[in-house]
N, C-alpha and C positions, 0 to 999 in steps of 0.2 A: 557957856556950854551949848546952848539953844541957838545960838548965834555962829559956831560953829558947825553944827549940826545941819543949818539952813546953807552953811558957806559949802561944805562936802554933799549937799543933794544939788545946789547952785552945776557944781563943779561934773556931778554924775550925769547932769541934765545935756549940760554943755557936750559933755563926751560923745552921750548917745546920739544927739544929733548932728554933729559933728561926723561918727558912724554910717547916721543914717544918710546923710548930704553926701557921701562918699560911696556910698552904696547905691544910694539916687540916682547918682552921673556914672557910674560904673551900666547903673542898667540902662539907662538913656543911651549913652555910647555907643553901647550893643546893641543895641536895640536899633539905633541909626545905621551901626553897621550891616547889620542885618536886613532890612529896609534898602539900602545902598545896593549892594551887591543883589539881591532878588530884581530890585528895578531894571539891572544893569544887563538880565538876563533877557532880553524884550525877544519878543516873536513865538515864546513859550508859553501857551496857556496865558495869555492877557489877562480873561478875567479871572482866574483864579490867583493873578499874580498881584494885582490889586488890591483881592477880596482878602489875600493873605498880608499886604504891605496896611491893609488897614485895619486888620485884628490886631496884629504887632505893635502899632500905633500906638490902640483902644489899651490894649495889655501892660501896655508901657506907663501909660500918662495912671492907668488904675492902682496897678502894683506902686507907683512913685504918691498917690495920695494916700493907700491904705497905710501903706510906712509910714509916711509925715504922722498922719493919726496914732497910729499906735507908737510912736515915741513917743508920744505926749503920755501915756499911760506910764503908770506904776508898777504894772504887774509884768516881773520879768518874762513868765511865758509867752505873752503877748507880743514883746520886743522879740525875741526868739524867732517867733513866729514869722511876725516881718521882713525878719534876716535871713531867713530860709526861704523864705518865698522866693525873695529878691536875690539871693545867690543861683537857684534853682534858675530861675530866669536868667540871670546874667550867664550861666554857663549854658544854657540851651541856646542861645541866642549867639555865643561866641563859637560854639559848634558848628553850628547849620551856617552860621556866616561864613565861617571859616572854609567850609567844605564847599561853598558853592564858590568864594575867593578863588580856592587854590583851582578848582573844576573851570574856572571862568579863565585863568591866568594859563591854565597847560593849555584851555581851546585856543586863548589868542597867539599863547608862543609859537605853535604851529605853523604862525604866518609871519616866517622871523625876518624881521625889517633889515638888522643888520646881518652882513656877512663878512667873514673873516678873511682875505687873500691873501697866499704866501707865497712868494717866489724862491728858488732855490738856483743856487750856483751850483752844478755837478761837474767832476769829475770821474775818471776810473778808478778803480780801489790800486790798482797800480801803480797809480799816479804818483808822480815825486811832488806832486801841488798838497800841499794839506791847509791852506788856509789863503784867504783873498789877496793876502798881502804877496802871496808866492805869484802872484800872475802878473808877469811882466813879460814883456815880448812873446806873448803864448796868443793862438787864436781861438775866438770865443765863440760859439754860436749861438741866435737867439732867432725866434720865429718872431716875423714881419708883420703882424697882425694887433690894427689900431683897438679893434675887438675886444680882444683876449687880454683881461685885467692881469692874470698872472705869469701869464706867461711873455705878455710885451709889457705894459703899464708899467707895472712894478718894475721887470729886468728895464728900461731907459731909467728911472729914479735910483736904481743901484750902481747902472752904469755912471751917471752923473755925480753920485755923492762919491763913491771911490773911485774917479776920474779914473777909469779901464779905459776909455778910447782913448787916451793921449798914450799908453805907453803898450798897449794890446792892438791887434788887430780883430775887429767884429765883425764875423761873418753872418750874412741876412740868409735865413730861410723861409720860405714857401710853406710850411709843413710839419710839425712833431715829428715826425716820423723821419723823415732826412734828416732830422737833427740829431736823432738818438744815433740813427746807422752810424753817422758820420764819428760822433763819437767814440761810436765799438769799434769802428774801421780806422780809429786813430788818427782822421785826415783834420782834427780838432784838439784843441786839448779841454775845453770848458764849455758848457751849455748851460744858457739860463732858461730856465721851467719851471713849472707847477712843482710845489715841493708833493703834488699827488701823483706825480710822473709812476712809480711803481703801481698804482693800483691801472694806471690807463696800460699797460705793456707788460703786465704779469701773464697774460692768456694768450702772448705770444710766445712760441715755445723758444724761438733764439734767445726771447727776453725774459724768459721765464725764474732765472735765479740775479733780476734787475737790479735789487735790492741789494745784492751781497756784491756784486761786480761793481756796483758805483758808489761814491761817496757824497754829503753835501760837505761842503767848504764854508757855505754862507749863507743866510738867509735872510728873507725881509717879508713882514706882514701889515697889513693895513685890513683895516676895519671901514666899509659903506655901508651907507645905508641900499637899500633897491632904486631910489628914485637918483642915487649917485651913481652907483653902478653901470644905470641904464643907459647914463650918459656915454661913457664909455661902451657899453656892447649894443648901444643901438635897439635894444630889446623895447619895446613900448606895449602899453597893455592896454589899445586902444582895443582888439579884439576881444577883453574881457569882459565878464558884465560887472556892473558897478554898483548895480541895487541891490539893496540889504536882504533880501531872502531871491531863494530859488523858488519861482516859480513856472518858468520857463521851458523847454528842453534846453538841454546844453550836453558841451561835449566835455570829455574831460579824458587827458593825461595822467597814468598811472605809470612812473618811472622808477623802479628797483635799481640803487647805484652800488653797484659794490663796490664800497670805500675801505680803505683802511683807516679814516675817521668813524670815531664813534657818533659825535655828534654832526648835525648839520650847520651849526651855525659856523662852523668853516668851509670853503669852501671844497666840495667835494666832488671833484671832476672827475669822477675813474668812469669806468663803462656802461653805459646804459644796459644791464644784463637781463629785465624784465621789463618789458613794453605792452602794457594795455590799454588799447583804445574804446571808451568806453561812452558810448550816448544816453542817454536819459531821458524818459518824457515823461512830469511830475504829472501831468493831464491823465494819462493814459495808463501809468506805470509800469510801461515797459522799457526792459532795457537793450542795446547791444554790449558783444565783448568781442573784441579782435586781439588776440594775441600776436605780437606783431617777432618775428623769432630774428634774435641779435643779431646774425648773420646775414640782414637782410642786404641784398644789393639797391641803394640805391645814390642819387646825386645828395651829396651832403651839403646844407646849406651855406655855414661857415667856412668850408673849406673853399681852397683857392679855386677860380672856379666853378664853384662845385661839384668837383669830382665823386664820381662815384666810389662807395668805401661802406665796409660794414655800418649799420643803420646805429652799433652798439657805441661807437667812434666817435657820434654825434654828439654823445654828452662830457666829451674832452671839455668842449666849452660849455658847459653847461644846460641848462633848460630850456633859455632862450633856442639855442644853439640846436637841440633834440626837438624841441616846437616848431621851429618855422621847415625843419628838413620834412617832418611830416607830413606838415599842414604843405606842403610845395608835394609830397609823394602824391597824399589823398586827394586833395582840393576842398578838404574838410577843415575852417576855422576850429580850434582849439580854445573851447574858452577860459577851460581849470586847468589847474595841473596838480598832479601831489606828488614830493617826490621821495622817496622812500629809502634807509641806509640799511642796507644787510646786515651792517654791524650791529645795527639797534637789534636788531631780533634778538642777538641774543641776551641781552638785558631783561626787554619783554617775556621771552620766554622764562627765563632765572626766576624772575616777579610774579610769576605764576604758578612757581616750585615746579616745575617740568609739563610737558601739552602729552599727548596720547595719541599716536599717531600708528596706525597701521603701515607698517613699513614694506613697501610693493617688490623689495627686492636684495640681497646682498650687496654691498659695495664700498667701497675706500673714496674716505675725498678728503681736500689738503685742508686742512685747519682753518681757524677764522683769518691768518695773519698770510694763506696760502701758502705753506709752508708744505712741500712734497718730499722731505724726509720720512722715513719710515715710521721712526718713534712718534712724528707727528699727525701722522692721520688719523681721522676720524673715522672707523669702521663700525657699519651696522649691521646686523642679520633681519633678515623678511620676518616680519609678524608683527602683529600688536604688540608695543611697548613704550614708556612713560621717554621721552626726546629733553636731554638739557639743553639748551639754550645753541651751544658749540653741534649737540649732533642736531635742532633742525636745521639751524644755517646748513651743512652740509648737505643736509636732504632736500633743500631747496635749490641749492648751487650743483647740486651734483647731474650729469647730462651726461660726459663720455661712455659708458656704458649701457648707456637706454638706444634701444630698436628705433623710437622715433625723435631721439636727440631734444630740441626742445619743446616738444609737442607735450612730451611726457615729464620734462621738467615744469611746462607750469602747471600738468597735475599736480605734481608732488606739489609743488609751490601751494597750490589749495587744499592738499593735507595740512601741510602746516597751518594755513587761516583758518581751518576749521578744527584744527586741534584747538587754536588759540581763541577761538569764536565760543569753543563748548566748555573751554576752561573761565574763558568769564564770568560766562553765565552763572557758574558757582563762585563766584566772587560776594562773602557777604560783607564784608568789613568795608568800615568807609574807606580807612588807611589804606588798605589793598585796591581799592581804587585810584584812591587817587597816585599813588604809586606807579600803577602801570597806564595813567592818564601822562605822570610826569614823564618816564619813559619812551611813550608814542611822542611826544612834544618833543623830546630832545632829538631823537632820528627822524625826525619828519617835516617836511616844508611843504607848502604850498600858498597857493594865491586865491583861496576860499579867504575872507573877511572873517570874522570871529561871528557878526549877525548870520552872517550866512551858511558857516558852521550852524548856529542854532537851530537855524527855520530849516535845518533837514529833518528836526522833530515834529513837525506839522508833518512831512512828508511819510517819514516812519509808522505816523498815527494813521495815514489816511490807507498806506499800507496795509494794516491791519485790521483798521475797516471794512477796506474793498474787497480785500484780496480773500481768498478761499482760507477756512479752517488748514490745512494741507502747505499753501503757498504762498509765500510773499511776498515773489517779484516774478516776472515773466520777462526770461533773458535769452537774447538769442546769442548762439555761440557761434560767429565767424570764422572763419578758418580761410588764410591766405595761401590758396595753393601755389605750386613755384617749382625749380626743377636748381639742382644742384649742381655746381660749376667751380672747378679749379683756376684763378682766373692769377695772374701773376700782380701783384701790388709794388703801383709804380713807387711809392713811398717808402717800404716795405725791403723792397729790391727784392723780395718771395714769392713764390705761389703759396697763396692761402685760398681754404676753401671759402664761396658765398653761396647764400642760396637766391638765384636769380624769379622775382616775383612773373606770374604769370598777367597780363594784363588783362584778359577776360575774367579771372577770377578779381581783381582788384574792383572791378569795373562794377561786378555786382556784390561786393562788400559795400563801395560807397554806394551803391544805391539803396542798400539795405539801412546804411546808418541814416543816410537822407529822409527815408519814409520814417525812420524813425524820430528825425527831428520838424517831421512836418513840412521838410522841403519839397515832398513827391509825396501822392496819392497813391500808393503803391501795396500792399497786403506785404504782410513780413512773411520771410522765408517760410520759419517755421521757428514754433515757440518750446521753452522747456521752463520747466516751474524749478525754481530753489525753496531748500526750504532747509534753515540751519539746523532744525529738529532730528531730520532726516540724511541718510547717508549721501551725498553729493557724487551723481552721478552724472557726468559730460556727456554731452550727445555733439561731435560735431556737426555743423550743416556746413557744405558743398565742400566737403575734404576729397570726395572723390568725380566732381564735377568737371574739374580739369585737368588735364596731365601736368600743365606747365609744360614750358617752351623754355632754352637758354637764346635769348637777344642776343648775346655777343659770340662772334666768330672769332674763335682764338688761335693764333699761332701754333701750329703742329712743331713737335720737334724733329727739324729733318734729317740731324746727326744720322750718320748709319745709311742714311738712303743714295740715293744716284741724283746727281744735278740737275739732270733732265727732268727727273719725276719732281724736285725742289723748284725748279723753273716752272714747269705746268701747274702745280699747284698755284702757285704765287702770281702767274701769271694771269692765272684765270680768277684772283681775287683782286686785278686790280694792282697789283705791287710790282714796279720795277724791282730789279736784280744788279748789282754785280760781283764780280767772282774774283777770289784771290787763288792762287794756286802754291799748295805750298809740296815740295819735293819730300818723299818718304820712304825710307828702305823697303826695297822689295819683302822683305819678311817683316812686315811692321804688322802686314792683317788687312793695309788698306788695299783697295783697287784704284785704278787710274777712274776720275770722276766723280769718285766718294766724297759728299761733304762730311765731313770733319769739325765744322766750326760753322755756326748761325750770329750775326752781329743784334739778334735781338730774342732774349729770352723766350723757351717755349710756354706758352699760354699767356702771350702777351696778349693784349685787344688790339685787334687787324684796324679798327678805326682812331687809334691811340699811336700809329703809326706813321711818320712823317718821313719822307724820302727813300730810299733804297733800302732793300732789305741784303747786307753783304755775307756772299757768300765762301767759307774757305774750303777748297777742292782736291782732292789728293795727288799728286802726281807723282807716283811708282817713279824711280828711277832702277836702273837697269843694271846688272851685277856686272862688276867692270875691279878690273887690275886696278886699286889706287893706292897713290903712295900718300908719302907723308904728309905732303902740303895740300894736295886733295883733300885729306881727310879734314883738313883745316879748314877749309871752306865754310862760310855761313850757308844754310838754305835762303834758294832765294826764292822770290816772294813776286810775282807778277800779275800787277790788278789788271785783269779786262770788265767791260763794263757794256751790257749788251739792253737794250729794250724791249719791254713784256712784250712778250709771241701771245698770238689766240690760245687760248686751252686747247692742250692737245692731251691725250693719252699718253702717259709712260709708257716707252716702248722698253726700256732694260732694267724697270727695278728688280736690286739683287735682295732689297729685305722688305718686311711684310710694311704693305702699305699701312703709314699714320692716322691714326683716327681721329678725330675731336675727343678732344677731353671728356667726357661723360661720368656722370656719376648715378647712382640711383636715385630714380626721381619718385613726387612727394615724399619728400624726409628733408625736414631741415635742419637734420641736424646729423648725418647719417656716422653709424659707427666708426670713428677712426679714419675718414676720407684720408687721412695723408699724417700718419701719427708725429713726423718728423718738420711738417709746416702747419699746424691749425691754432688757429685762433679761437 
């Protein structure tokens, strides 16, 4: 019996310990992990990151010898006691681990290594092609570009593995944009492109229902890394900086993409629709901001030659592609970039149960998906009230009916940040954190380092140090004045409107950003304090400094006018002439001399002009007895071909002299310049 009795406390003893050796390595674990991840946070409070990896240590190795001890005891409160210590710890420990894990794991996904590329085979929705197998003797079109992963890369690997060139003809383009035309114009039957083709040509109004007019047939995706990638787009980040914290000034890219991807880690090429340029000096703590507005006119880097083309265009191919067009506008290296999906917002927003947003005005705008059906708009009324997710995107995208177009879109665009700025800050829950950390991480890219993400918290502290009770950055707000221009796109075959930058105004933006990163000894314009506390109020500098100038002379349209006044003008810009003449009933309306017909669109660029500009002329014919065969007659058609005269004065124009294209200038974005062609 007593032998039994010592065999069943043998047996109790064993258990306990057994318990306790499992509960031992449970808080060791944690404890390691905890330790782990706090290290892993470096540039943050050093010594307090230490002074805490070595309490945790001390706490660890303590709590594991008081247990050993007290399982040696008899008295079960005691063992209790151990067990509760040691679970209390184990779950503190898996918490705070946890939560700095997941806070460490959303800052580094930010800087997402791999990207997703997809290519896409289109068609018309009309099309009798419904699948790749149907393309046989059809011609295919793809853009020429070693650059461009999805839209060349991929389309040669698709053309290759379903051998299309042996039984298709593939037509080369220059261009997206001739390729899409060509498509609609049906002188194609297939184009291989970005399966993000819709979000890049939804804001053109021809292109505007792209979605439902075309279909994919096929598709192919491949996953790189960046340092693959690069290979192909030539992009190099020898411009970046490569040290683990910012301490420097530096410049940095702020790009708003409106995708119809939610997340970034595919690629997502649509429109660069918010462009901030923004400098920093960690020394001094001041910053610049240039809002740079979509429409800008300038030489786009990737494009063929680089042609000049909305600045929004830029981000067809990407970042790379939006960085070097800039850094070639400014002459200001770029050394960040962030780049940011409109679609996220509305996640973020949701994640925050709605932002509070004073709304500056009535207005309709087309859905997340751009959808301009009735039932599908997103309509607000003016005033304070709680924005889900669907109405801020809206209120951010929305521009056609604001006085200053995008001036006043990236106000609203900073309603929204500070709606979402002021809803954080009541953020008490870890969960809720980390939630709308996981959120920012999935719509957002950049080429900040995850250290380098960190050590902006040195930066934030010394913020708050320096900087006044009242303010905690000293930012100056730039403003790109510029004048507005109808100008005809060669790719496009349309007039759309751009807003043409003024070069005296550029001239001292970048001298403003220069002084600011220490290139120039120069005093800033003029400063304005933020303060997230406080109601955020813009103060432009030099909005009304310059008028802006349009650089390009455009093509008048001389339809309507007299040859002679079409000769002098063109004359006197330098442009041969010749003339067709074509025969017209006396009651048609025309006069003898009236051009009728121009061989090169009005608001073309006169410098984009190569050889003769032809001209077709009316020639009244005279009322006369004809018979039958007469009537049968084709009009004929008789080219003469004459060389520029000096400018002379129209001595018989019968209609009101053509003006240059003008539009109201500063506004870049002006009401409706052309409701029937904008972009």
């Amino acid at each position: 019996m007593e032998n039994k009795k010592i065999e069943n406390e043998t047996k109790k003893s064993k258990t306990k310990l057994i318990i306790i050796t499992i509960i031992n390595i449970l808080t060791l674990l944690t404890g390691a992990f905890l330790i782990y991840n706090i290290y892993k946070i470096s540039g943050i409070e050093n010594t307090i990151r230490y002074i805490a990896i070595f309490i945790i240590l001390l706490l660890n190795i303590v709590i594991t010898i008081i247990t050993r001890k007290l399982a040696k005891k008899t008295r079960k409160i005691e063992i209790v006691i151990a067990i509760i210590l040691s679970l209390l710890l184990i779950a503190g420990q898996s918490f705070v681990g946890y939560f700095i894990y997941k806070t460490y794991s959303s800052l580094n996904s930010m800087n997402k290594d791999k990207i997703t590329y997809t290519t896409a085979i289109v068609t018309k929705q009309d099309s009798n092609i419904e699948k790749i197998e149907d393309l046989n003797k059809k011609k295919i079109g793809m853009v020429i570009d070693e650059t461009s992963i999805d839209n060349y890369v991929l389309g040669l690997e698709i053309i290759e593995d379903k051998d299309l060139e042996s039984t298709n003809e593939i037509k080369e383009y220059t261009n997206i944009s001739n390729l899409v035309k060509d498509l609609y114009d049906k002188k194609i039957d297939a184009i291989i492109i970005s399966k993000n083709y819709p979000s890049m040509f939804k804001n053109i109004d021809k292109y505007k229902t792209i979605e439902e007019d075309t279909k994919i047939i096929y598709e192919k995706s491949k996953t790189l890394t960046k340092e693959e990638a690069n290979k192909y787009t030539g992009d190099e980040l020898k411009n970046f900086n490569t040290s683990d914290k910012i301490d420097k000034p530096f410049t940095l890219l702020i790009m708003g993409i409106d995708s119809t991807q939610k997340e970034l880690s595919k690629n997502a090429s649509g429109n660069g629709d918010s462009l901030m340029l923004v400098t920093f000096n960690p020394n001094t703590l001041n910053a610049t901001i240039l809002s740079i507005p979509r429409d800008t006119y300038v030489p786009i880097a990737c494009f063929a030659n680089q042609k000049e083309n909305k600045i929004t265009h830029a981000a067809w191919n990407g970042e790379g592609c939006m960085i070097k067009t800039i850094e070639n506008f400014t002459g200001i290296n770029i050394d960040y970039y962030v780049k940011i999906n409109f679609q996220g917002l509305i996640g973020l927003v949701n994640a925050l149960d709605g932002i509070e947003v004073d709304v500056p005005l009535d207005f309709c705008e087309s859905n997340s998906k751009r959808s301009t059906k009735t039932e599908n708009l997103v309509c607000l009324k003016k005033g304070k009230q709680t924005l889900n997710g669907d109405q801020a995107l809206a209120l951010a995208r929305h521009r056609k009916t604001l006085t200053t177009g995008d001036l006043q879109r990236g106000i609203n665009q900073q309603l929204v940040v500070q709606g979402i700025l002021n809803k954080i800050k009541n953020v008490k829950s870890a969960n809720g954190l980390l939630t709308i950390l996981d959120t920012i991480s999935k719509s957002m890219d950049t080429n900040f380092t995850t250290k380098q993400i960190l050590s902006f918290y040195n930066i934030a502290k010394n913020l708050i140090k320096t900087s006044s009770s009242k303010s905690l950055l000293n930012m100056t707000q730039l403003y790109l004045q510029g004048s507005s221009a109808m100008i005809y796109d060669e790719g496009m075959g349309m007039t759309l409107y751009n807003y043409v930058p003024s070069k005296e105004s550029l001239d001292t933006i970048i001298k403003a950003m220069k002084q600011n990163l220490g290139l120039e000894k120069v005093t800033m314009i003029k400063k304005m304090d933020f303060n997230i506390e406080e109601e955020f109020k813009m103060e432009i500098v030099g909005a009304d400094i310059y008028s802006g100038s349009n650089a390009y002379t455009l093509l008048p349209n001389f339809v309507g006018n007299s040859e002679s006044y079409a000769r002098s003008w063109l004359s006197s810009h330098g442009i041969s002439v010749t003339t067709t003449t074509k025969e017209v009933e006396s009651d048609s309306g025309y006069y003898d001399g009236q051009v009728i017909e121009q061989s090169f669109p009005e608001n073309k660029r006169l410098d984009l002009i190569s050889g003769s500009i032809n001209l077709t002329v009316a020639k009244v014919k005279q009322k006369e007895e004809t018979t039958e065969s007469d009537q049968t007659n084709p009009i004929t058609e008789t080219p003469t071909t004459e060389e520029p005269k000096e400018p002379t004065e129209p001595t018989e124009p019968t209609t009101e002299e053509p003006k240059e294209p003008t539009e109201p200038k500063n506004n870049p974005d002006p009401e409706n310049p052309n409701p029937e062609q904008t972009t």
